[in-house]
C-alpha positions as CSV (number, residue, x, y, z in Angstrom):
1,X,-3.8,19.8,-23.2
2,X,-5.0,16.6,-22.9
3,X,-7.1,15.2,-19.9
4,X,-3.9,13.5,-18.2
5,X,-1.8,16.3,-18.7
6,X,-4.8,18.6,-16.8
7,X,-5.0,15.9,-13.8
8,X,-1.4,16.1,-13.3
9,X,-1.3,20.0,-13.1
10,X,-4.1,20.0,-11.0
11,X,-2.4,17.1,-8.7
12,X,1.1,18.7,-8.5
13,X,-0.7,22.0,-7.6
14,X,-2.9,20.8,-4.9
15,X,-2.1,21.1,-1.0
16,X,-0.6,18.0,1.0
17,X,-3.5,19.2,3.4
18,X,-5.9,18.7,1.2
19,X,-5.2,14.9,1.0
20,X,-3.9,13.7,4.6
21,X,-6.4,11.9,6.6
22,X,-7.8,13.6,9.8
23,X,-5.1,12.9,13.0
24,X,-7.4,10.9,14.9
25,X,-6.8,7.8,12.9
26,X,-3.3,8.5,12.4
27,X,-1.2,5.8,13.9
28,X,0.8,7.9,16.9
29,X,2.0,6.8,20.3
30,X,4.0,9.5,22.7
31,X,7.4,9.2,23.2
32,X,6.9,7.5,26.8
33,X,4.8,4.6,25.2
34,X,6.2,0.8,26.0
35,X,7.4,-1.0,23.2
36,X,3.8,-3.3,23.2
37,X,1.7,-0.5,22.2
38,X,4.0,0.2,19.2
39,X,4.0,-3.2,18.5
40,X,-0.1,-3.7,18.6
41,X,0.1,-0.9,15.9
42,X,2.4,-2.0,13.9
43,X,0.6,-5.4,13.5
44,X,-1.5,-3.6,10.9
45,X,0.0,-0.3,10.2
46,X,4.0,0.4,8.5
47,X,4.8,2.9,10.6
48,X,3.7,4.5,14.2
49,X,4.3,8.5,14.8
50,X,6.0,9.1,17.8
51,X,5.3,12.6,20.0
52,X,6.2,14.2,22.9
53,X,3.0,13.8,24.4
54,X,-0.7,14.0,23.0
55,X,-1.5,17.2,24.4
56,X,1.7,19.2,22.3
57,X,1.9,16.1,19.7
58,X,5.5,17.7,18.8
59,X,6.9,15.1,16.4
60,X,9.7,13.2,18.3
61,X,9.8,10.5,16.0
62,X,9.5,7.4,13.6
63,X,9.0,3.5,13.7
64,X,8.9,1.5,11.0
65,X,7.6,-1.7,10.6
66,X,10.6,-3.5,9.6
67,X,12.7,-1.5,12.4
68,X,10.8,-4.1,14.5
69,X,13.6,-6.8,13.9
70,X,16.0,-5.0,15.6
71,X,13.6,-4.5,19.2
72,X,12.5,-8.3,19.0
73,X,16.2,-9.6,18.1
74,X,18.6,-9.9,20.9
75,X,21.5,-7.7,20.3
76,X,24.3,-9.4,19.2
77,X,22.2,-9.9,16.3
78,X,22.0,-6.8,15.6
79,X,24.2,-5.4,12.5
80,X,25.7,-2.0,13.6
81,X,27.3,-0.1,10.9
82,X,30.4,1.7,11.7
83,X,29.1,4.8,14.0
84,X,26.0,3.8,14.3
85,X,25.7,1.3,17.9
86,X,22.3,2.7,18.3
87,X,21.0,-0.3,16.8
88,X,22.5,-2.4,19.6
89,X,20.2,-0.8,22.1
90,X,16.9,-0.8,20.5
91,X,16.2,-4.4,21.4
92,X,14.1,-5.0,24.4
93,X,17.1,-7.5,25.8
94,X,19.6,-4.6,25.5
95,X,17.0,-2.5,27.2
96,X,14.4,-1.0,25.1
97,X,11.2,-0.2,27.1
98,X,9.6,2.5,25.4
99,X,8.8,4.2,22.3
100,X,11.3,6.9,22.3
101,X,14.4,4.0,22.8
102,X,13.2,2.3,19.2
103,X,12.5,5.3,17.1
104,X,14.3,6.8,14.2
105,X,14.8,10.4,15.5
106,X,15.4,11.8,11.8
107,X,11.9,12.3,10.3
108,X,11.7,13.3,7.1
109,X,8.9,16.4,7.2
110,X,6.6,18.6,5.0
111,X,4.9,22.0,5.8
112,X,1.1,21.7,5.7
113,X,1.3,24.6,2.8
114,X,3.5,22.3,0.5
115,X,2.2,21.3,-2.8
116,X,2.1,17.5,-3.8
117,X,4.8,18.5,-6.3
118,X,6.9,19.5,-3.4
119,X,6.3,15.8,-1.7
120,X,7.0,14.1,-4.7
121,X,10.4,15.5,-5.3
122,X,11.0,14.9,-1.4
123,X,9.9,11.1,-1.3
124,X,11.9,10.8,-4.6
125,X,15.0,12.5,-3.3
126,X,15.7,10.3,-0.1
127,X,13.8,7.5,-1.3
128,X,10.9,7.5,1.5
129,X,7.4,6.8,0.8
130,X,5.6,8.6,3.5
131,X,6.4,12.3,4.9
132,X,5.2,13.5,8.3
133,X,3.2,17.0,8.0
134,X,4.2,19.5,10.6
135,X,2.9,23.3,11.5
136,X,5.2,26.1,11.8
137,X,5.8,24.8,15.1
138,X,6.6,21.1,14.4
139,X,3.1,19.4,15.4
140,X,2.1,16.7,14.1
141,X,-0.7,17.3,12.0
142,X,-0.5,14.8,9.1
143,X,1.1,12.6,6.8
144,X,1.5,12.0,3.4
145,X,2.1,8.6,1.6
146,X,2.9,7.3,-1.7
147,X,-0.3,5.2,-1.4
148,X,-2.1,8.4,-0.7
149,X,-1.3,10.2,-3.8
150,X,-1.5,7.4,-6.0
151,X,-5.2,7.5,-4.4
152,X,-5.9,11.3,-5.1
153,X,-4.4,11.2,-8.2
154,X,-6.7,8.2,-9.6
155,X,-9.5,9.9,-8.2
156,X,-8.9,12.8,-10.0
157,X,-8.7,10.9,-13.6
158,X,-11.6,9.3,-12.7
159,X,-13.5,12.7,-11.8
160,X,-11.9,14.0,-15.0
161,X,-13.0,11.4,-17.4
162,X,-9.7,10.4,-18.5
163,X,-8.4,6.9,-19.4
164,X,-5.3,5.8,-19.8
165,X,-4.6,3.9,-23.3
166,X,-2.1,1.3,-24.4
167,X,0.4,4.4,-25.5
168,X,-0.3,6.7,-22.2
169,X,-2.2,9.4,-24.0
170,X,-5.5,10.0,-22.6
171,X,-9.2,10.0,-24.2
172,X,-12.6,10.8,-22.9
173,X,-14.5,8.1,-21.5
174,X,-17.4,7.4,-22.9
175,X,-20.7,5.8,-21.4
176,X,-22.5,3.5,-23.4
């Protein structure tokens, strides 16, 4: 087995604890938040967390960067697909105040015990590139991004020795 092959098994098999960064400089905001906070977050972050409160920090919720449209557009601009008016209403004119009134309410999530394999297939299988990580008793405790495992899994070729070549085998590396 060559060196890639062995940093892949080892990725896949590792825990998505093992890789998320400590909570505290997680972007989260509780559900009672006004709209500004979210937005002073999301001027360098993708996304904000959004919890019932930062005592519990029971996931309530997402906000994504480009959901941001929508709260700064008034509404009639707003696209709403059939059954779905929500949109209409997370604008600040249509009266949007707070976190909870913006979020996405459908958060994709990840046990802390699940393997990167098991994120992977997720992210892949509704096409999301970051996961929320919740305890048995759905706190917050983590995330998970694409960027993040493209991360851990570089650092592991490069803790390995192994190189990628022009045909995707790999070969030792070799100091000179």
């Amino acid at each position: 087995m060559g060196d890639i092959e062995r940093a892949l098994q080892t990725f896949h098999s590792m825990r998505v604890s093992a890789i998320m960064p400590p909570i505290f400089s997680m972007p989260i905001v509780a559900e009672d938040s006004p709209i500004v906070d979210v937005l002073k977050l999301l001027k360098t972050r993708h996304h904000v967390w959004v919890v019932n409160n930062k005592d519990e920090m029971r996931l309530e919720g997402l906000i994504r960067y480009m959901d941001v449209m929508n709260v700064l557009l008034p509404p009639e601009h707003t696209k709403a697909r059939l059954g779905n008016i929500s949109s209409l209403f997370k604008s600040i004119l249509g009266g949007a105040e707070k976190a909870s009134d913006v979020m996405e309410r459908n958060v994709l999530v990840i046990e802390e015990d699940a393997t990167v394999l098991d994120a992977l297939k997720k992210m892949k299988r509704y096409k999301v590139q970051i996961l929320a990580i919740v305890d048995e008793n759905g706190r917050l405790v983590g995330e998970v991004s694409l960027r993040m495992l493209i991360d851990e899994f570089l650092r592991l070729m490069k803790l390995g020795g192994a190189q990628w070549t022009q045909h995707g085998s790999s070969s030792r590396s070799e100091s000179h």
